[in-house]
C-alpha positions in Angstrom: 13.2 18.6 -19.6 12.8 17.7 -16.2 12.2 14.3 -14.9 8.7 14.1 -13.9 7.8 12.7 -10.2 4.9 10.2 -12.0 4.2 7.3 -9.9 6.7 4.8 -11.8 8.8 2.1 -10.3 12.1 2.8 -8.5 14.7 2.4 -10.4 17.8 3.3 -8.3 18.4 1.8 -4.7 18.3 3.8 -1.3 22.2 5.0 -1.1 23.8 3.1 2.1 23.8 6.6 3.7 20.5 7.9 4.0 18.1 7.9 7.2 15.3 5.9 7.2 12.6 8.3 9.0 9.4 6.0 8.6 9.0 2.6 7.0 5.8 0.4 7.1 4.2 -2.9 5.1 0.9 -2.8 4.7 0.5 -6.2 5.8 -3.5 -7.8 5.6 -5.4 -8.0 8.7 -6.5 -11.3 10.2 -10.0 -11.2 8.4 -8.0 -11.4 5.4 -6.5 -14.5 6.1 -9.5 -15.9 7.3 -11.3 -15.1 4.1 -8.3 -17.0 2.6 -8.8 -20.0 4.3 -12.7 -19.8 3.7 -12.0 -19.4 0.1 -9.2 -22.4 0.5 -11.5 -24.6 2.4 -14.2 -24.9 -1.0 -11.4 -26.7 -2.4 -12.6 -29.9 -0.2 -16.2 -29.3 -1.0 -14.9 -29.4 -5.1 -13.0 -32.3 -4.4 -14.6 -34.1 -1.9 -16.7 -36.1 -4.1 -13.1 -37.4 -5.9 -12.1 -38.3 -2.5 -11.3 -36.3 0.8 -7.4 -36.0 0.7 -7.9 -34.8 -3.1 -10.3 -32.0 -0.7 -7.9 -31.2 2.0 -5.3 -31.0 -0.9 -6.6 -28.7 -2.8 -7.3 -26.5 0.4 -4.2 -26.6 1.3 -2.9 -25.8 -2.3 -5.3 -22.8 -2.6 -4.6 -21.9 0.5 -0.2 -21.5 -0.3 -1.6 -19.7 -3.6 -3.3 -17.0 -1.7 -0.8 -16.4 1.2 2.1 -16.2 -1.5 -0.1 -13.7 -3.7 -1.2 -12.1 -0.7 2.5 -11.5 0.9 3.7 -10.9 -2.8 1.7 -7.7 -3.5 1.9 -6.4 0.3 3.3 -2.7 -0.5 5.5 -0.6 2.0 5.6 2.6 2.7 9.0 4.3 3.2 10.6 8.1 3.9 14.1 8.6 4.1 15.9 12.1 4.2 16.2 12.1 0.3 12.6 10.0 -1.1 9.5 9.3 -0.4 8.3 5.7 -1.5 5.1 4.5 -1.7 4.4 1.1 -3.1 6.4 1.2 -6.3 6.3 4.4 -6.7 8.9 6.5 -5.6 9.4 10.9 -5.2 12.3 13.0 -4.1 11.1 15.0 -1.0 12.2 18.2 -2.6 8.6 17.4 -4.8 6.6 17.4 -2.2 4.4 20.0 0.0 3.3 18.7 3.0 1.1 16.0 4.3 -1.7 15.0 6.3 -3.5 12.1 8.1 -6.8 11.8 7.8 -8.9 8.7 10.1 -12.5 7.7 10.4 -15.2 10.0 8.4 -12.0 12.1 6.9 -10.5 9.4 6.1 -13.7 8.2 4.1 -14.2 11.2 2.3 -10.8 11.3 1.2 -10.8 8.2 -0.3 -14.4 9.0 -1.6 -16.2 12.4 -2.2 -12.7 14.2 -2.1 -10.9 12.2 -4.8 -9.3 13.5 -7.1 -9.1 11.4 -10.2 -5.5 12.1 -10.8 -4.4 10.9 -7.7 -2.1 8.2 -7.4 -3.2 5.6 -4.7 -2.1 3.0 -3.0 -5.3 1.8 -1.0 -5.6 -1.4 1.6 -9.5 -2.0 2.2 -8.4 -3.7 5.4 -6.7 -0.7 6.6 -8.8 2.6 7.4 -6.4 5.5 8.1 -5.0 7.0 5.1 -1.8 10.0 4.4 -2.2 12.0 1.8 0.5 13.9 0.3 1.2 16.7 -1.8 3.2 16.9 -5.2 4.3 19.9 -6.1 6.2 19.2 -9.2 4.9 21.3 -12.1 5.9 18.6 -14.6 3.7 15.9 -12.8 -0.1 16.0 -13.5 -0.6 14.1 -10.3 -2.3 16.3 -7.5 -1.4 14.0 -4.7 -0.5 10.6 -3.0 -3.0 9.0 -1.1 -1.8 5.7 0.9 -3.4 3.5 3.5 -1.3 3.7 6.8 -1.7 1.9 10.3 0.0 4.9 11.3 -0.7 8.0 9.6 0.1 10.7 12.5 3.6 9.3 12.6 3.9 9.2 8.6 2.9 12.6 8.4 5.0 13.9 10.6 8.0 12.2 8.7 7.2 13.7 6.0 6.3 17.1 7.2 9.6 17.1 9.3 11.7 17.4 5.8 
């Protein structure tokens, strides 16, 4: 039976020898990080009636916990001449059909009215543009990818350019 392309971790490294057409984190935007420190800062308000360093240490402990959390679950996307890897999910090209990048109202819809419930995604609210691509495996019940990119033209065309 053949291995399916389900989104599953990667379990086997990049060889040394493949080309690295497209890689990307999908870092959070700066609104993020201010949310963070909002969310961080009612740490002092809890604590301030204990005493104001207790506040100010709290903050600042809330504040490590997010930004570690935060940089912990940042995903990247990745092509190479052999894979395509999305988060931690991973796909041999030869599985995939094409792609396309999709921005503004498209972009929307995809991630909206056009979803398809089998999809696997790997969506950034902070990030608008997304790439969706294709699986063509006949094993896999999984339509199609869709990720957020900051650069989906470029992505796309990695992938496309097989």
């Amino acid at each position: 039976m053949p291995e399916s392309s389900a989104a599953v971790p990667s379990r086997n490294p990049s060889s040394p020898d493949e080309t690295v057409l497209f890689t990307e984190k999908l870092w959070p935007g700066a609104w993020i990080w201010v949310v963070a420190l909002g969310i961080a800062s009612a740490g002092i308000l809890v604590f301030a009636p204990i005493s104001m360093v207790a506040g100010f240490t709290a903050a600042a402990v809330l504040f490590a916990i997010e930004a570690v959390l935060l940089v912990l679950s940042t995903p990247s996307v990745s092509v190479t001449t052999r894979t395509v890897q999305v988060g931690r999910a991973s796909i041999e090209r030869s599985l995939i059909g094409g792609a396309a990048a999709h921005r503004g109202k498209e972009a929307t819809a995809e991630r909206g009215t056009r979803l398809n419930g089998l999809a696997y995604m790997c969506i950034r609210g902070w990030i608008d543009p997304v790439v969706r691509i294709e699986i063509t495996d006949p094993s896999d019940p999984t339509p199609y990818w869709l990720t957020s990119t900051r650069r989906p033209e470029e992505l796309a065309a990695a992938i496309n350019g097989k």
